[in-house]
C-alpha positions as CSV (number, residue, x, y, z in Angstrom):
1,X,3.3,-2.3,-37.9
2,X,4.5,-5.2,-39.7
3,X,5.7,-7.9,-37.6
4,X,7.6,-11.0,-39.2
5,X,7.7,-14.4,-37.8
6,X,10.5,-14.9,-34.7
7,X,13.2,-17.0,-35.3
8,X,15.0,-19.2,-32.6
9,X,18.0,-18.5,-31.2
10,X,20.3,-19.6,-28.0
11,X,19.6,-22.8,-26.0
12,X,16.1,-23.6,-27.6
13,X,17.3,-23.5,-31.7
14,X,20.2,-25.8,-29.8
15,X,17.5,-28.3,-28.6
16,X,15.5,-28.1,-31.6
17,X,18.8,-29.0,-33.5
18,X,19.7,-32.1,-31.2
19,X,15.8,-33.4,-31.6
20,X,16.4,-33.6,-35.3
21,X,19.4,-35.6,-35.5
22,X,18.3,-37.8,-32.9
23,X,15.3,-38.4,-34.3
24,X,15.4,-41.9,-36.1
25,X,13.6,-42.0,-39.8
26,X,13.3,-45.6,-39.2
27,X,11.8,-46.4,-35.9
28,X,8.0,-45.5,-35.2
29,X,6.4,-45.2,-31.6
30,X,2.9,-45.3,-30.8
31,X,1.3,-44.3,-27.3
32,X,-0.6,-46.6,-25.9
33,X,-4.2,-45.9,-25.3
34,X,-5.2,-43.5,-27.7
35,X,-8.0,-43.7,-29.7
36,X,-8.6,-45.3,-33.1
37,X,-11.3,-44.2,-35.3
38,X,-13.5,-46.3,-33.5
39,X,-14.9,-46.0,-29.6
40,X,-12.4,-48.7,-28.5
41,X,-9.3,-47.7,-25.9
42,X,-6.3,-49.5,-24.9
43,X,-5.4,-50.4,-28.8
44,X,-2.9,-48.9,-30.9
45,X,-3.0,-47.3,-34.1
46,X,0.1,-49.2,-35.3
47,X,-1.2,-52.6,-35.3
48,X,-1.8,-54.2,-38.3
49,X,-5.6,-55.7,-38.6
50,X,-4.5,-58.1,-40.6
51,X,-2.7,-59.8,-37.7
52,X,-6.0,-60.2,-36.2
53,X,-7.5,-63.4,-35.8
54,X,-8.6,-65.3,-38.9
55,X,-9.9,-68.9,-39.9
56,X,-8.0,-68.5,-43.3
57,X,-4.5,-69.6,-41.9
58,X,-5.7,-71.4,-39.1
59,X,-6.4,-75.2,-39.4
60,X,-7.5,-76.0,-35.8
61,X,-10.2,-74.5,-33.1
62,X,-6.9,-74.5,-30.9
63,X,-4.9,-72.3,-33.1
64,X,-7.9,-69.4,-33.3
65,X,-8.0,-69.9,-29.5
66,X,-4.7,-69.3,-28.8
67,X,-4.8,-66.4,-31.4
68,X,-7.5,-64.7,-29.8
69,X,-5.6,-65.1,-26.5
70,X,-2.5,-63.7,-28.0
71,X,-4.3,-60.3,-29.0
72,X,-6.3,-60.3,-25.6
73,X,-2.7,-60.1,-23.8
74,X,-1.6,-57.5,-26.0
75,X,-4.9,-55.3,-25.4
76,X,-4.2,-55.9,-21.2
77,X,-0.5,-55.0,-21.6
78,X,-1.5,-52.2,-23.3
79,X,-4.3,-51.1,-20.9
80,X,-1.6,-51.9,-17.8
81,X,0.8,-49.6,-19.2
82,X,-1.3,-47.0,-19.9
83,X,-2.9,-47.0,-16.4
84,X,0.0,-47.0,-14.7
85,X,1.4,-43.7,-16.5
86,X,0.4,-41.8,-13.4
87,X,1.0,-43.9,-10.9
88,X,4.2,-45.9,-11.2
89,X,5.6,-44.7,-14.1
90,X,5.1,-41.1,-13.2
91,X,4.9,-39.3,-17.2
92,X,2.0,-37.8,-18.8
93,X,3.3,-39.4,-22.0
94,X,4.2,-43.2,-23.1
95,X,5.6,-43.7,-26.1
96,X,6.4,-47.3,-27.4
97,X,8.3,-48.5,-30.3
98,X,6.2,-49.6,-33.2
99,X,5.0,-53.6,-33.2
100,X,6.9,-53.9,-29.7
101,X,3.6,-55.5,-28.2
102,X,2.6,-57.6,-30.9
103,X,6.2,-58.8,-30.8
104,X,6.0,-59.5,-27.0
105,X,2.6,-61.2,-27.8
106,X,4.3,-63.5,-30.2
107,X,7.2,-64.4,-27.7
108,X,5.0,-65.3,-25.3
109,X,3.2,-68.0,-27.3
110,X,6.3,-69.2,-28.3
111,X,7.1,-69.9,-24.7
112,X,4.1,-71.5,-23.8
113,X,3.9,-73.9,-26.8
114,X,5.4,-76.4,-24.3
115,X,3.2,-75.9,-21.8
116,X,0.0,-78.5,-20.9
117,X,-1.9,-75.6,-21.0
118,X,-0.1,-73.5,-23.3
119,X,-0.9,-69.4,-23.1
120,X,-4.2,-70.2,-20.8
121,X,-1.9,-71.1,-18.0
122,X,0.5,-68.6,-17.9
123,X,0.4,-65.9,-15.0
124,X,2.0,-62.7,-16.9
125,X,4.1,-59.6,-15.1
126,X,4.9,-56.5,-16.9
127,X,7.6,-54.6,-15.3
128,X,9.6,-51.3,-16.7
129,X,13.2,-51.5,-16.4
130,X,14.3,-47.4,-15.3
131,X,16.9,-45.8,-13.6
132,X,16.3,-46.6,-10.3
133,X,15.8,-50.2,-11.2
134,X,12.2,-52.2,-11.9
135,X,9.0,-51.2,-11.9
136,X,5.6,-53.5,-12.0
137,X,3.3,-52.4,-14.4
138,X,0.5,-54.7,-13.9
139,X,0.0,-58.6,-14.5
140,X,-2.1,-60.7,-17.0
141,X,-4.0,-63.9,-16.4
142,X,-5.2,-64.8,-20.0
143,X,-7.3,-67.4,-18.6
144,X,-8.5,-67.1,-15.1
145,X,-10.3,-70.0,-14.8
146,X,-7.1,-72.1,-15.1
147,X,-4.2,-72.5,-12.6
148,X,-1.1,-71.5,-13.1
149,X,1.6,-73.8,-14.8
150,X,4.8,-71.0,-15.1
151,X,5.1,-67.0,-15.1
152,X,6.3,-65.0,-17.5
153,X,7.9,-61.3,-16.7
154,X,7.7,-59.0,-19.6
155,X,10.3,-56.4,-18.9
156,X,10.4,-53.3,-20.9
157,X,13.2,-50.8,-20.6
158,X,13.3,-47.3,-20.4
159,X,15.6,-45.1,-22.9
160,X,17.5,-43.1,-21.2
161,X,20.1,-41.9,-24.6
162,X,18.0,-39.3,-25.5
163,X,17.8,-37.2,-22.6
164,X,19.4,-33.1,-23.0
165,X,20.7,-32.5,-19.3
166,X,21.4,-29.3,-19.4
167,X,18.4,-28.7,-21.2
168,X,16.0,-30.7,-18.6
169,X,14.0,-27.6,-17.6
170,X,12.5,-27.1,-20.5
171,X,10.8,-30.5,-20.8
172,X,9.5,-30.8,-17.2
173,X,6.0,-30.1,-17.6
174,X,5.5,-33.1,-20.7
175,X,7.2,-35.6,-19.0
176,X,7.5,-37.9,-22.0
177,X,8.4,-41.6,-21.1
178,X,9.9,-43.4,-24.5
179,X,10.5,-47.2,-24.1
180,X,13.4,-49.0,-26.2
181,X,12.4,-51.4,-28.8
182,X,14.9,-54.3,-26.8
183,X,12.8,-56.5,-24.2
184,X,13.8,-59.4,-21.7
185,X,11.2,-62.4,-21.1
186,X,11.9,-64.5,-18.1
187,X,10.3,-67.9,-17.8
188,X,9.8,-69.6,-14.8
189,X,7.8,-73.2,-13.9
190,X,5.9,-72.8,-10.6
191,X,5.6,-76.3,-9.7
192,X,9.4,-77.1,-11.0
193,X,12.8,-77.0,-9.7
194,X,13.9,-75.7,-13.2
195,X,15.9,-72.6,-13.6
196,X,14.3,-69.7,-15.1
197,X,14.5,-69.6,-19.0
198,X,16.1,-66.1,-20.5
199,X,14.7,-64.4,-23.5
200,X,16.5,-61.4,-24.9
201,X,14.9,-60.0,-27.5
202,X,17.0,-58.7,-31.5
């Protein structure tokens, strides 16, 4: 008996449908954690090498510093969001917009440029932004050995627009959790009667 491959019909050709035209040509995501082709973890495939550190466009000891810095907050933001998959963010699955790390990374030197101790004294919270309203993710100390001058709150948000209510059922065992490329960075001095300084990311 000849048997000829099964076509899809009903509610699940519907899905299938909606997936396509939601799915944007444009924006890449990356899950954080997996594997590169070397042994290392808590990396992502689509950051670009080249943004690593290098002495060719650096001109001071303090600028490769703070470079190295830079990519060793983007490695623990990385390795706290992919920890807390299970646990607080409750998805088998993290998916993250292309670049939306390094970008973070980049914001936060920016706000520490003014800072006696620039990115070494920062004291960094990653949060999600959900539903049901925040949830910590883990927090960064790029340099332990110095105290605190300000925090910075990374929040991430959650996208919600792509859901399929009355299609939920049949994505309940993958629990896939995609994050939004749009960020917030909060600034706040400890030992200053400032207010907190907004960031919204474009």
């Amino acid at each position: 008996m000849d048997y000829s491959p099964a076509l899809l019909f009903g509610p699940a050709a519907a899905v299938t449908e909606e997936m396509k035209k939601r799915k944007s040509p444009s924006q890449k995501y990356f899950s954080p954690g997996q594997q590169r082709s070397s042994a290392r973890r808590g990396s992502v495939d689509s950051n670009d090498e080249r943004d690593g550190p290098s002495s060719a466009g650096l001109s001071t000891g303090s600028e490769l510093e703070e470079r190295l810095l830079q990519r060793d907050v983007i490695r623990q933001m990385e390795r706290c969001l992919t920890e807390a998959k299970a646990s607080t963010l409750h998805c088998q699955v993290l998916l993250l917009p292309s670049q939306v790390t390094a970008k973070v990374g980049q914001d936060v030197v920016r706000s520490s440029a003014d800072e006696p101790c620039g990115l070494r004294g920062a004291a960094i919270n990653v949060y999600v932004e959900c539903k049901d309203g925040l949830r910590t993710v883990g927090s960064i100390f790029p340099d332990q050995s110095v105290t605190p001058t300000f925090e910075l709150s990374v929040i991430l948000k959650a996208d919600t627009r792509g859901s399929w209510p009355p299609f939920k059922h049949m994505f309940e065992s993958t629990k896939v959790l995609k994050l939004r490329p749009e960020y917030r960075l909060v600034k706040r001095k400890l030992y200053s009667s400032a207010s907190p300084v907004i960031h919204d990311s474009q």
